[in-house]
C-alpha positions as CSV (number, residue, x, y, z in Angstrom):
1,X,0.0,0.0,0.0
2,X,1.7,3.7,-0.9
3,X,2.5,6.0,1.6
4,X,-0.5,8.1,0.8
5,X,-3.0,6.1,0.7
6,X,-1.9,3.7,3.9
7,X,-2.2,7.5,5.7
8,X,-5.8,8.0,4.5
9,X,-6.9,4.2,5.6
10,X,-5.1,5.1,9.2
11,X,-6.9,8.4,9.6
12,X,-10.5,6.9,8.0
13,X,-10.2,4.3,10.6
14,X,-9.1,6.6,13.8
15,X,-12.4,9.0,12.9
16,X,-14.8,6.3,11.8
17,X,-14.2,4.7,15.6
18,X,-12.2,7.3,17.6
19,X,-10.1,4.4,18.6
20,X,-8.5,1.3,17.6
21,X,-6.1,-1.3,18.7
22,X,-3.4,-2.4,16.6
23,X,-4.8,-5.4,15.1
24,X,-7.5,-3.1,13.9
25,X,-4.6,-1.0,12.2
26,X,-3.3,-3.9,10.9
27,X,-5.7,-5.0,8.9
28,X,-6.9,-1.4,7.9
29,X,-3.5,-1.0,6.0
30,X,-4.1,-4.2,4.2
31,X,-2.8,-7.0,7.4
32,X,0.4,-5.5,7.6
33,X,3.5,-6.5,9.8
34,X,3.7,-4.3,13.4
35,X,6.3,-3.5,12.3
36,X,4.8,-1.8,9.4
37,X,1.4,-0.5,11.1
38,X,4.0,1.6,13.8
39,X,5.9,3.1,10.7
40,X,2.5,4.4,9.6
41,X,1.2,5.6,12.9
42,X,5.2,7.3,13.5
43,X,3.5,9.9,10.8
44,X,0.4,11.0,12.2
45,X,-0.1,12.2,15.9
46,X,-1.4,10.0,18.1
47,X,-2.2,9.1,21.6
48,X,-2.0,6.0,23.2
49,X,-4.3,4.9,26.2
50,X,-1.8,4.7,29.5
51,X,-4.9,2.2,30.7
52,X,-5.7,-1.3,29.2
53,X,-1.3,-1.8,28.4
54,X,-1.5,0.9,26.1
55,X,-3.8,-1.5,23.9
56,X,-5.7,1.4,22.3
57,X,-4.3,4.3,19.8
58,X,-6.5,7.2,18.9
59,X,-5.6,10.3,17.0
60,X,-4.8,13.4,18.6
61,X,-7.1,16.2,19.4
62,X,-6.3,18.8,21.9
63,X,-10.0,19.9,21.7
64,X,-10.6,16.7,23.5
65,X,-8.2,16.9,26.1
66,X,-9.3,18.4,29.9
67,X,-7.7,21.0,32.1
68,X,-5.4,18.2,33.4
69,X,-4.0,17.0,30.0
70,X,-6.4,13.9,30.1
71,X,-9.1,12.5,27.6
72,X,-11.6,9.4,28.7
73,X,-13.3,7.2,25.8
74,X,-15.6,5.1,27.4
75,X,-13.3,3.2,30.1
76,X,-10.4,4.3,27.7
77,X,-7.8,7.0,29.4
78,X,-5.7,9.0,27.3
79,X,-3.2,11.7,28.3
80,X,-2.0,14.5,26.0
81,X,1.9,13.5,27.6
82,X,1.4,9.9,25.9
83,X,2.5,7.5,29.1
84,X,1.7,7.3,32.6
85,X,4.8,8.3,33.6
86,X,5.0,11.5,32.1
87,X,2.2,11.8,33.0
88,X,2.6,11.6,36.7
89,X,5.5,13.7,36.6
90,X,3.9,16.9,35.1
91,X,1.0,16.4,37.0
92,X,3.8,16.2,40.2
93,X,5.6,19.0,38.9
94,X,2.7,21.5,38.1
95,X,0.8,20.9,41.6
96,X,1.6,23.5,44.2
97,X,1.4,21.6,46.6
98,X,2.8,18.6,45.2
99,X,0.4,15.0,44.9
100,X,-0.1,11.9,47.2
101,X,-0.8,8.5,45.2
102,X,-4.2,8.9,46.3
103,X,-4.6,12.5,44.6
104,X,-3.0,11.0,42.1
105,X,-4.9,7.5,41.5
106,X,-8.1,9.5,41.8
107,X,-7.1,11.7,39.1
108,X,-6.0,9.3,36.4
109,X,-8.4,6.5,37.7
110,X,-5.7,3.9,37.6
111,X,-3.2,2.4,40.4
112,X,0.0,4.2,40.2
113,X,2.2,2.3,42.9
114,X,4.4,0.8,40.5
115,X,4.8,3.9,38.8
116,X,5.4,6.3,41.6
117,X,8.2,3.8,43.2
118,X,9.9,3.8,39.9
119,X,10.1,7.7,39.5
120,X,11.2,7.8,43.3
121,X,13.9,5.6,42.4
122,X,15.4,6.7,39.3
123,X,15.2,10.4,41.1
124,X,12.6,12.0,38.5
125,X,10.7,12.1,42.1
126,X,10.7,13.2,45.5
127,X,8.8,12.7,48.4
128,X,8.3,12.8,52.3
129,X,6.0,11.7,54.5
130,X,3.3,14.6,55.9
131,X,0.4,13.7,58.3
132,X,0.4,10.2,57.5
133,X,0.7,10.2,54.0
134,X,3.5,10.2,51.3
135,X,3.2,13.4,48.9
136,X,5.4,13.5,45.9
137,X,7.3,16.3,45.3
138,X,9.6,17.8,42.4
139,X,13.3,16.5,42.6
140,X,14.5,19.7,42.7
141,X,15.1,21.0,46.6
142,X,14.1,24.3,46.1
143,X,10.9,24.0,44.0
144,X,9.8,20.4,46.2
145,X,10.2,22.4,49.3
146,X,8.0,24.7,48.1
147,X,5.3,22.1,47.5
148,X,6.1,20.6,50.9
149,X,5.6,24.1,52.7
150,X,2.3,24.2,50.4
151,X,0.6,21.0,51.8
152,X,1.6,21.3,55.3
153,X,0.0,25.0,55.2
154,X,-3.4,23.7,53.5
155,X,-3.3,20.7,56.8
156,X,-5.8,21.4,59.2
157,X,-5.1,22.7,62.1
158,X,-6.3,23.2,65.5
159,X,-7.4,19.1,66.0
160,X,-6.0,17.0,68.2
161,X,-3.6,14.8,66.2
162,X,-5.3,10.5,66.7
163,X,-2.8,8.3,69.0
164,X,-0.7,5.4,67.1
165,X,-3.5,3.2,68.0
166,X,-6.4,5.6,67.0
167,X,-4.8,6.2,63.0
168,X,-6.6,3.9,60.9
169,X,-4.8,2.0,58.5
170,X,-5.3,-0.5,55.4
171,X,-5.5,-4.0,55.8
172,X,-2.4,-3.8,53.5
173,X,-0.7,-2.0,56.0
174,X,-1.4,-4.6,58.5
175,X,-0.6,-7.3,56.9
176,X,2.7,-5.6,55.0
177,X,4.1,-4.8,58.4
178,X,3.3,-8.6,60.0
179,X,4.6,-10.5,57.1
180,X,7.8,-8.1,57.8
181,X,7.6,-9.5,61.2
182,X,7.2,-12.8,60.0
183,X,10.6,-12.4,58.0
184,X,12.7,-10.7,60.4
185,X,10.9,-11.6,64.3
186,X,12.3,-9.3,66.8
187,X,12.8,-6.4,63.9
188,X,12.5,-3.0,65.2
189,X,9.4,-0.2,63.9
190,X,12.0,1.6,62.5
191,X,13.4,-1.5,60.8
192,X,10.0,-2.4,59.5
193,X,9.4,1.1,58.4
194,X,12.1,1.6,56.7
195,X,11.8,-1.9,54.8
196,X,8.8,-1.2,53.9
197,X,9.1,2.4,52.2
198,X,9.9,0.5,48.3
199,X,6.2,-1.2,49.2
200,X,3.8,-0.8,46.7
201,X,1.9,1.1,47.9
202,X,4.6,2.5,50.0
203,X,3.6,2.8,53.6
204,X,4.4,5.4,55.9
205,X,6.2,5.2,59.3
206,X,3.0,6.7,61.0
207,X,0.8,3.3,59.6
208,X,4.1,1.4,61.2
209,X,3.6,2.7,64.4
210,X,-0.3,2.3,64.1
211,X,-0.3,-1.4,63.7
212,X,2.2,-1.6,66.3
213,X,0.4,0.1,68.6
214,X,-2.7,-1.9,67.9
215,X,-1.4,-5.2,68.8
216,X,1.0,-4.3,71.1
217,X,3.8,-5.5,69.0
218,X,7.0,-4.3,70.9
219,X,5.5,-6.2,73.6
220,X,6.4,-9.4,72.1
221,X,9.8,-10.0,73.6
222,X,8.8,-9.5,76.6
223,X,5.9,-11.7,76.2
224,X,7.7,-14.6,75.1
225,X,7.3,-13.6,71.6
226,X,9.7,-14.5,68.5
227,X,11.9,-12.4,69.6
228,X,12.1,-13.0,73.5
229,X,15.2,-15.9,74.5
């Protein structure tokens, strides 16, 4: 198929169904190779959906697109960056008061555990525990600590801050923290908190200390515990 007309089969098929996997380009262009259908699609702009493994391609129209960058077709999500990661960081970078993975997950409408933990790791990210909850931050000191002075300003203020064993917590928490237990018997809250900052989700010290307060785990030693001689 020329050039030309393999251009005017791709666009036909993008507008007749606003989307379309690449199987569906395929066989559009006349059941070409991959290969082939991603030469075609390098030429036109397009989107791909950072939901379903990027298994959906549309054209792309910034008339479509909402204040946040972020287009939905049906349970379809699009961004105007292209992938989740890039994604997350400018939506990171542009908040003033920087994002937690909740703010985040509620946004986009997808988990982003994996994501965030790789972005804290390679350094594109930065964040710190504040109230009981990670926010992600710019890398860069100067504009993170900004964010960082942001969020703790918008926390409320004047109520009494829950005990350890008052701050509700996941049952992912409590069971991330006893399987660490389980692992390592005897192993300190900071030990277990600090393991357990790469979790995904990543769990903060604060939901440590909660399920340790809970069930009286630093007691176990001298209960005859694992830990105890």
């Amino acid at each position: 198929m020329a050039r030309a007309q393999a251009l005017e089969s791709l666009q036909t098929l993008l507008t007749s169904q606003t989307v379309a996997t690449l199987p569906q380009i395929q066989n559009a262009l006349g059941a070409v190779s991959p290969m082939t259908a991603f030469r075609v699609l390098r030429e036109v702009d397009y989107r791909r959906s950072y939901n379903h493994n990027g298994r959906y391609y549309a054209a792309y129209d910034p008339a479509r697109f909402d204040r946040f960058g972020l287009w939905r077709f049906r349970n379809i999500f699009f961004s105007s960056d292209g992938s989740l990661k890039a994604t997350v960081l400018r939506l990171v970078g542009a908040a003033p008061a920087g994002l937690t993975h909740r703010e985040l997950s509620e946004r986009l409408a997808v988990r982003v555990h994996n994501c965030l933990l790789d972005l804290v790791r390679s350094g594109a990210l930065a964040r710190e525990d504040v109230g009981g909850a990670f926010v992600y931050v710019h890398p860069d000191p100067v504009r993170g600590a900004e964010q960082l002075g942001q969020r703790r300003q918008e926390a409320p203020t004047g109520a009494q801050a829950p005990s350890p064993g008052q701050l509700a917590v996941s049952d992912v928490a409590v069971i991330a923290v006893l399987l660490a237990l389980l692992r390592s018997p005897g192993a300190s809250l900071a030990e277990v908190a600090h393991r357990l900052r790469d979790h995904a989700p990543p769990i903060a010290r604060c939901e440590v200390q909660a399920v340790f307060a809970r069930y009286d785990l630093e007691a176990l030693g001298e209960k005859g515990g694992p830990s105890g001689s």
